[in-house]
C-alpha positions in Angstrom: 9.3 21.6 39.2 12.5 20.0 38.8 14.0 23.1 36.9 12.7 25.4 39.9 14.3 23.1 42.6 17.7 23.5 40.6 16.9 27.1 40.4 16.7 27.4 44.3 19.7 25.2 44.9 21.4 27.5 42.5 22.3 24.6 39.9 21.8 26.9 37.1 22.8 24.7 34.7 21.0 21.6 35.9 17.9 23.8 35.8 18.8 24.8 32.2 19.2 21.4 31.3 15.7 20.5 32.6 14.4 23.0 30.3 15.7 21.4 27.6 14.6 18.2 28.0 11.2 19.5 28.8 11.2 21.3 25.4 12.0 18.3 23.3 9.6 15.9 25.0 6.9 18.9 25.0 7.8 21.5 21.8 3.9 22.1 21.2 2.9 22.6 24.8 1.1 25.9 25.7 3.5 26.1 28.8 6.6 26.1 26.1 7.2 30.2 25.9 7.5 30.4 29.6 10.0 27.4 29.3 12.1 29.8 27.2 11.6 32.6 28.9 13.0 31.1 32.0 15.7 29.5 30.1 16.6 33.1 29.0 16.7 34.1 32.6 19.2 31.4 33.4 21.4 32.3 31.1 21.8 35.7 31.8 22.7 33.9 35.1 25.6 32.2 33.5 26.5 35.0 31.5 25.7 33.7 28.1 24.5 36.8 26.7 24.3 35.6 23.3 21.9 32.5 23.7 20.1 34.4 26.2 19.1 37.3 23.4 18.4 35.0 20.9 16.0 33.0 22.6 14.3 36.3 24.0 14.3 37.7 20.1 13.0 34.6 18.8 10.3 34.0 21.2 9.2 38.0 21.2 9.2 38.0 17.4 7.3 34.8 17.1 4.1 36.2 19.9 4.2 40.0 18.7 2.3 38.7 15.2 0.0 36.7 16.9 -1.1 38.9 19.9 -1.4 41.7 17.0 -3.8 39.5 15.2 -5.9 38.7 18.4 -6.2 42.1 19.8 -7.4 42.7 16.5 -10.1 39.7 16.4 -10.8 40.5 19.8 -11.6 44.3 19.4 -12.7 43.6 15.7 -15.5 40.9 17.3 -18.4 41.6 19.5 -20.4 38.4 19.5 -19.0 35.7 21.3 -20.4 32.9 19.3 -18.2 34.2 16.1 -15.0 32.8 17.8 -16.9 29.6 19.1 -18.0 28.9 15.3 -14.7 29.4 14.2 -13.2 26.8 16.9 -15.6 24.2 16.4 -16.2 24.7 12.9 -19.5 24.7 13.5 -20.8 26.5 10.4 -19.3 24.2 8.2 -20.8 21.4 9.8 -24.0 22.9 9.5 -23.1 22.5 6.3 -23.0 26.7 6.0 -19.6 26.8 3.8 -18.9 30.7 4.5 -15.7 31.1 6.5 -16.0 33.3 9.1 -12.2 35.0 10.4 -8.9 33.5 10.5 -7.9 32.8 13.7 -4.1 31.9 14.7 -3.7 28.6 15.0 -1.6 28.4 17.7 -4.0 30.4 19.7 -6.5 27.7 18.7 -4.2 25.0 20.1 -3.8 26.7 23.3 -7.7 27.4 23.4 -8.6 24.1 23.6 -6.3 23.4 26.5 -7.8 24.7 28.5 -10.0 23.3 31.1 -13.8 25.2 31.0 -13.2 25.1 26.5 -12.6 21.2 27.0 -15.9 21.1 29.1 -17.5 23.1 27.0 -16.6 21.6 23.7 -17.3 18.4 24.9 -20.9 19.4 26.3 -21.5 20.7 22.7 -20.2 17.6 20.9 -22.6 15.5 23.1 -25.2 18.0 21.6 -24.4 17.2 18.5 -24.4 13.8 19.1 -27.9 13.7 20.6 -28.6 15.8 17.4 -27.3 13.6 15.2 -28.5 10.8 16.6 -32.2 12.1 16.3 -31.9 12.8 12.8 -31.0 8.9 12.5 -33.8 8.3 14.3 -35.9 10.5 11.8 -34.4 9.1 8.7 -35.0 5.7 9.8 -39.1 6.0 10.6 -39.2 7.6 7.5 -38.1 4.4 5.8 -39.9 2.3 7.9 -43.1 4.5 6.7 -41.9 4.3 3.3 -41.7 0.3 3.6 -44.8 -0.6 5.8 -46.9 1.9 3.1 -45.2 0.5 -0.2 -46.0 -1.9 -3.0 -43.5 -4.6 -1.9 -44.5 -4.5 1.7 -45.5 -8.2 2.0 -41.3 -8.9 2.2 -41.1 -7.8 5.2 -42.3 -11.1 5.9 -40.4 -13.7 4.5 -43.4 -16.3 4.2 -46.2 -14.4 3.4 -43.1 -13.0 0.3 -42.6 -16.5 -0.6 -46.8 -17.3 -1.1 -46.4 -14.5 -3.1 -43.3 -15.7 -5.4 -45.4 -18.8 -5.7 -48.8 -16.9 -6.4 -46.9 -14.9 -8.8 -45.4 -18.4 -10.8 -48.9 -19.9 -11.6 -50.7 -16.3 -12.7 -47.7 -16.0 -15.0 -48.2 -19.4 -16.3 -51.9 -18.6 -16.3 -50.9 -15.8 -18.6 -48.9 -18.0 -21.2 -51.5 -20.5 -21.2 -54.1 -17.9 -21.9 -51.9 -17.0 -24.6 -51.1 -20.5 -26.3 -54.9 -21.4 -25.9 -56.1 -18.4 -28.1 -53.2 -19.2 -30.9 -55.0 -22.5 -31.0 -58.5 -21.4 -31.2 -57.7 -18.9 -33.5 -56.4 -21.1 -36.0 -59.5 -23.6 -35.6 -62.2 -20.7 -36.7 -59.8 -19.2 -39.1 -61.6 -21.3 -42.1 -64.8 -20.3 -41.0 -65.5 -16.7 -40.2 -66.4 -14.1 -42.2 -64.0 -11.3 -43.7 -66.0 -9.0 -40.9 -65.1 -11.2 -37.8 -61.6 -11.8 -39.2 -61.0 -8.0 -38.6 -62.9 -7.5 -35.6 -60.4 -10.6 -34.3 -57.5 -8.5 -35.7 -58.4 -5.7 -34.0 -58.8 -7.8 -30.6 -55.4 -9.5 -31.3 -53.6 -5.7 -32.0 -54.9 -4.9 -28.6 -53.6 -7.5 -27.0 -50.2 -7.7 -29.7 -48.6 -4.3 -27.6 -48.4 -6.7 -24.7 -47.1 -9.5 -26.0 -42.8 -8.9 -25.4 -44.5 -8.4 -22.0 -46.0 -11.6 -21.7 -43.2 -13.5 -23.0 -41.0 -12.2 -20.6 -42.6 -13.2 -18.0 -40.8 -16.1 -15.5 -42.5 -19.4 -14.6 -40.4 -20.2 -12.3 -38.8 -19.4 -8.6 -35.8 -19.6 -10.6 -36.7 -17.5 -13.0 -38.3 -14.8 -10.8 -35.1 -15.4 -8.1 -32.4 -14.2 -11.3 -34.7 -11.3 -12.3 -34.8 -9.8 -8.6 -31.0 -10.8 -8.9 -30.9 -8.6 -12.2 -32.8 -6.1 -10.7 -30.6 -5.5 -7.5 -27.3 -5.4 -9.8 -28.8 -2.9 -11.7 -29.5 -0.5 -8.7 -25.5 -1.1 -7.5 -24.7 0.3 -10.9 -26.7 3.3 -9.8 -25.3 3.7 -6.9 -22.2 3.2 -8.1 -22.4 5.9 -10.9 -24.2 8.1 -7.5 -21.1 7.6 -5.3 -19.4 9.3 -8.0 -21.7 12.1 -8.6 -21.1 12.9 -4.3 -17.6 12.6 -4.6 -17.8 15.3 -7.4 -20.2 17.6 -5.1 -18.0 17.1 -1.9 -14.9 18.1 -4.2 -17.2 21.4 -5.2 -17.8 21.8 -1.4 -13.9 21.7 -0.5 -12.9 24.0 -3.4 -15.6 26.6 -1.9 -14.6 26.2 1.5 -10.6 26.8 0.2 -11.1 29.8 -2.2 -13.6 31.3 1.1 -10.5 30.9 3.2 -8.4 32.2 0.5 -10.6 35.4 0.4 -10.6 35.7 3.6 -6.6 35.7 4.5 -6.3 38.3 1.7 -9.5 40.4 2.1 -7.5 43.6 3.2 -5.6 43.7 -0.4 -9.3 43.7 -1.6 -11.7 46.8 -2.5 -15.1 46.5 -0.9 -16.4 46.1 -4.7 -14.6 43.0 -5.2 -15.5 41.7 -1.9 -18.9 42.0 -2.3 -19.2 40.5 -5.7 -17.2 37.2 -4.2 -19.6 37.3 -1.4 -22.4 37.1 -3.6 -21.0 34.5 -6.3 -19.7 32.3 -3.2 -23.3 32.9 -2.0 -24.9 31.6 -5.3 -22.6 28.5 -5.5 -23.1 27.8 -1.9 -27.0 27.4 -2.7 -25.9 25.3 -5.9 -23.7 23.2 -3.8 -26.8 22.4 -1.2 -29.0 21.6 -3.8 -26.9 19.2 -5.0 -26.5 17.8 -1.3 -30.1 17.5 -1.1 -30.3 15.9 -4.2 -27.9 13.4 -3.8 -29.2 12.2 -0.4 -33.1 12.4 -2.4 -31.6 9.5 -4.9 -30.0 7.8 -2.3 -33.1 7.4 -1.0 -35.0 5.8 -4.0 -32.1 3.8 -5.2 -31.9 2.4 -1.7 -35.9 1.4 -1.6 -35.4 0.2 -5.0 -32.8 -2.3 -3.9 -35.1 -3.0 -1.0 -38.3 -3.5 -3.4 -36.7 -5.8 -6.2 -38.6 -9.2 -6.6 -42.5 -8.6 -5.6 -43.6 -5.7 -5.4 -40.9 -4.0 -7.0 -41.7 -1.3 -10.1 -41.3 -3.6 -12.6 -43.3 -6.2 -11.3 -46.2 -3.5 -10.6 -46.2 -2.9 -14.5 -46.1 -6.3 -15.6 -49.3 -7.1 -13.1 -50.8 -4.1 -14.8 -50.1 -5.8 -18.4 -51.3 -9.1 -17.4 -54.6 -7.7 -16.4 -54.9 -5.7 -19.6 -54.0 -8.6 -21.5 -56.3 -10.6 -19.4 -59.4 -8.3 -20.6 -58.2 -8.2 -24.0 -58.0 -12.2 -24.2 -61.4 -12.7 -22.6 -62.9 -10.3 -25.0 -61.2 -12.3 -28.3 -62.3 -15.3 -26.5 -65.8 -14.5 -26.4 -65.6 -14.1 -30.1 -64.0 -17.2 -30.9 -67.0 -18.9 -28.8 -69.7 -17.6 -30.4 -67.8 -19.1 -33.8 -67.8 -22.6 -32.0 -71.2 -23.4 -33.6 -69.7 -23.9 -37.5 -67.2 -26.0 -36.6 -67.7 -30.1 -36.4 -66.2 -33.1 -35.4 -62.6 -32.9 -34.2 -62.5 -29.3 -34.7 -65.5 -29.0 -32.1 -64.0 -31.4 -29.6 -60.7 -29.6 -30.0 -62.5 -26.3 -29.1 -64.5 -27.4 -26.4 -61.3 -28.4 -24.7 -59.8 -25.2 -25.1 -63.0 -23.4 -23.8 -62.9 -25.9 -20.7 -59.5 -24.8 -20.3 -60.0 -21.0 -20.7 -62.3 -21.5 -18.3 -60.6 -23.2 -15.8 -57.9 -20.5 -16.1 -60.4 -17.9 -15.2 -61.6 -20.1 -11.8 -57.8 -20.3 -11.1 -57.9 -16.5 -11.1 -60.5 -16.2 -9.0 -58.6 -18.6 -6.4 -55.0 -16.1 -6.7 -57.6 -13.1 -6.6 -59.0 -14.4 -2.7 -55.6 -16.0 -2.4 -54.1 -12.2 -2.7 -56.6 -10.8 -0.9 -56.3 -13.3 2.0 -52.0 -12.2 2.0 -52.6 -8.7 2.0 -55.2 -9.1 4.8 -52.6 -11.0 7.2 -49.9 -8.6 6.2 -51.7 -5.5 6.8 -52.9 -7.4 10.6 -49.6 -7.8 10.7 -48.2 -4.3 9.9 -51.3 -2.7 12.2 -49.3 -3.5 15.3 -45.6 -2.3 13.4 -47.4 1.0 12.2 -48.9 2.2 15.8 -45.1 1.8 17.0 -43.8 3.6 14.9 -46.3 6.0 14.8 -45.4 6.3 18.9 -41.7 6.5 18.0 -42.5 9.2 15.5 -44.2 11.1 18.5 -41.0 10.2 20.7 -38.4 11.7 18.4 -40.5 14.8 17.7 -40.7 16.1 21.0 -36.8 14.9 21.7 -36.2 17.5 18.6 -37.9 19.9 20.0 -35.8 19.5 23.3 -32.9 19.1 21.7 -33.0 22.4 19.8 -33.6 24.7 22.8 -30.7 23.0 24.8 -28.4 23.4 21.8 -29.3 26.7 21.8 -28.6 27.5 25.1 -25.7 25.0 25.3 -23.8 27.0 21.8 -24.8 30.2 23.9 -22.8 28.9 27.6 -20.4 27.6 25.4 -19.8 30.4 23.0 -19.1 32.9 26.0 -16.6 30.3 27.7 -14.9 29.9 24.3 -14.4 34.1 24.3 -13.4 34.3 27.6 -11.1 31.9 26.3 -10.0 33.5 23.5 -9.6 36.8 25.8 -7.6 34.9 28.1 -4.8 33.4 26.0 -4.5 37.0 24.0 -3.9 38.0 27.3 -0.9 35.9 27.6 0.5 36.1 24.4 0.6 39.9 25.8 2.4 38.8 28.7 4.8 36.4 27.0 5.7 39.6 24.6 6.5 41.7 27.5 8.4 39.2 29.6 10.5 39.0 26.2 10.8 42.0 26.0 12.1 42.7 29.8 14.7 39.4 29.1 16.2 41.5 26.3 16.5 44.4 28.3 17.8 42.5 31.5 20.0 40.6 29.1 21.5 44.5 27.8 21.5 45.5 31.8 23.2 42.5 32.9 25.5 43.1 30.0 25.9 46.7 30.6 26.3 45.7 34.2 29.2 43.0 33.8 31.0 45.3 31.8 30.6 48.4 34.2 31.9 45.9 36.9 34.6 44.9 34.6 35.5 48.5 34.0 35.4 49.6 37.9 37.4 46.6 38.8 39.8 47.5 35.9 40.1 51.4 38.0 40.4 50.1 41.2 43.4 47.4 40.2 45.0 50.4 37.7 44.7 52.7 41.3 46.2 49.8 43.5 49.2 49.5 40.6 49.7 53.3 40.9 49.7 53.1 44.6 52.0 50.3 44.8 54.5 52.0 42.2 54.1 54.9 44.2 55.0 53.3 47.1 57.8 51.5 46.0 59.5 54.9 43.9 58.4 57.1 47.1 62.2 56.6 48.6 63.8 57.5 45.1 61.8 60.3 44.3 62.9 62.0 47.8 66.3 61.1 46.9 65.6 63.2 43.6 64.1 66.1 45.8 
């Protein structure tokens, strides 16, 4: 505005300087090849042919490569949606990898300037959030599932978890006891059973020997079982750890892909049709590789996250060792048995001895029925618990599937408004690359008229002083030449 009211007050220079100001603050603005153009105007204007040319030449040779390239994208391209793809990336973050044209960047820039593209690109980014967003949504009930339906469920309750620690501390001791109490009666009946019940309590002890490391491993205390789930948790980081790696490797496999696809496609028209269909091909195969690798990834994340979230009670490990105890449990009742029925040769301090250790054995077995009700009784008021958590979610589930379903057929129909406004775009700022080529153009040739003009004037003026000179010599040897005559 400024540069036009110079213009009309006929401060050519003041207007030129405008320009140049505007220029520097602006050198990537979309408005920046009429800048020059008018600049080239004014100084044909002040008759500096040189500048003006060069700024025509430059700004003609700069447009003529790009308006090429988009008349050829443009006729090249029927579907509108190609262009919006390119723009928004949006293959690639569909996590599709195949590149689809080059597109200039500047007419890129300029694209998104514009007003209905802005609107446009911002209704499909809200899409895309609300897409997002429901996946999140997704991913989360499915861990929720996973935790309200898995082994370690009782932590999500912190007190019911802690009965359970406690639970856990006396059937472990329970364990070792049993375990300490047969060592003892074993040796008491060792003197007097027969060669036959000697190996028939072998064999009950080799059952029961495979479980043993087990067994000795097992904590006794909430100190003991708080440094295992300590253990336990540092050994998942380590995984993930190594599995941060392992995605940083497949992201880097992504990025080569997406570069060498580019690469291909900048220099596809030095390529035969053979060569371009066996890159499209192997780029197809990796492409595949590269998602199941994605998919994989995000599969471990997974179980090394509910891993971390199931250390302690409930955890793998712990499901194993409840497994052993009970085996080793049934094997230790069994040896008992056999032991008892031996009780009858012993005497005196032996006897007593014994019948301690049987009172004990059983009094290990009525403590186990007390944890078996006591479990029952936890899992009971978790699962009333988790009855009420479970039908939420199972609303929510409900909730987010028919949001998805929504969501898809406005993203459809919003890539599919969008799309055509991002061509009509694309259509439009071709079409002024055209004009800026032209107007360059016309500045050169005004520049060699005004030129051509100056110097015609220059010439003529030249004549008409050269004819006044001959007049006025004329004039002033008219007397002398009559005197001559």
């Amino acid at each position: 505005e400024i540069a036009w009211t110079y213009t009309k007050a006929k401060k050519m220079q003041q207007a030129l300087r405008a320009l140049d100001l505007h220029v520097l603050a602006q050198p990537d603005s979309p408005f920046v090849p009429e800048v020059k153009v008018l600049q080239g105007n004014l100084l044909i204007r002040l008759k500096r042919w040189g500048r003006a040319t060069d700024l025509f030449t430059k700004t003609r040779d700069k447009f003529v490569p790009v308006h090429k390239r988009m008349k050829q994208l443009i006729d090249e391209q029927t579907d509108p949606n190609v262009f919006f793809d390119v723009l928004l990336a949006r293959n690639l973050g569909r996590g599709n990898l195949a590149v689809t044209v080059k597109v200039p960047d500047l007419a890129v820039r300029w694209v998104k300037e514009r007003t209905d593209v802005k609107r446009a690109m911002n209704l499909v980014t809200d899409m895309r959030d609300v897409r997002q967003s429901i996946d999140e949504s997704k991913k989360l009930i499915r861990r929720l599932e996973r935790t309200v339906n898995s082994p370690a469920k009782i932590r999500i309750f912190p007190d019911f978890a802690n009965a359970a620690r406690q639970a856990l501390q006396v059937e472990n001791r329970l364990t070792k006891a049993r375990r300490r109490i047969l060592a003892r009666e074993h040796a008491l009946v060792k003197s007097v059973a027969t060669d036959q019940e000697r190996t028939q309590l072998a064999e009950l002890k080799g059952k029961r020997a495979g479980l043993e490391s087990s067994v000795a491993k097992l904590p006794e205390t909430q100190e003991e079982i708080a440094a295992r789930t300590k253990k336990q948790v540092g050994q998942v980081q380590g995984l993930e750890k190594k599995l941060s790696k392992l995605e940083v490797v497949v992201q880097a496999l992504k990025a080569e892909l997406i570069a060498a696809e580019k690469y291909f496609a900048d220099t596809a028209g030095s390529k035969s049709a053979g060569a371009r269909q066996s890159f499209a091909q192997e780029a197809t195969k990796i492409r595949g590789e590269v998602k199941a690798l994605n998919v994989e990834v995000e599969e471990l994340k997974s179980l090394l996250e509910q891993a971390r979230r199931t250390a302690g009670v409930g955890s793998a490990e712990d499901l194993a060792e409840r497994k052993a105890k009970k085996q080793y449990k049934n094997y230790a009742d069994a040896e008992h048995k056999l032991l008892a029925r031996l009780r009858a040769r012993l005497s005196g301090r032996a006897a007593r001895e014994f019948d301690d250790l049987s009172r004990l054995m059983s009094r290990c077995m009525q403590v186990d029925t007390i944890l078996a009700a006591f479990a029952s009784k936890l899992d009971q008021g978790v699962e009333g618990k988790l009855t009420a958590i479970r039908l939420v979610i199972s609303e929510e589930k409900a909730r987010v599937a028919k949001y998805d379903v929504e969501a898809n057929e406005y993203k459809s129909q919003t890539d599919l408004i969008a799309g055509g406004i991002t061509y009509s775009g694309f259509k439009a700022v071709s079409k002024r690359f055209y004009e800026i080529v032209v107007r360059s153009d016309v500045g050169v040739i005004d520049v060699a008229w005004a030129l051509k003009d100056a110097k015609s004037k220059e010439v003529s003026a030249l004549v008409r002083q050269s004819k006044r000179d001959l007049k006025l010599l004329d004039d002033e040897f008219k007397e002398v030449l009559k005197e001559k005559k």
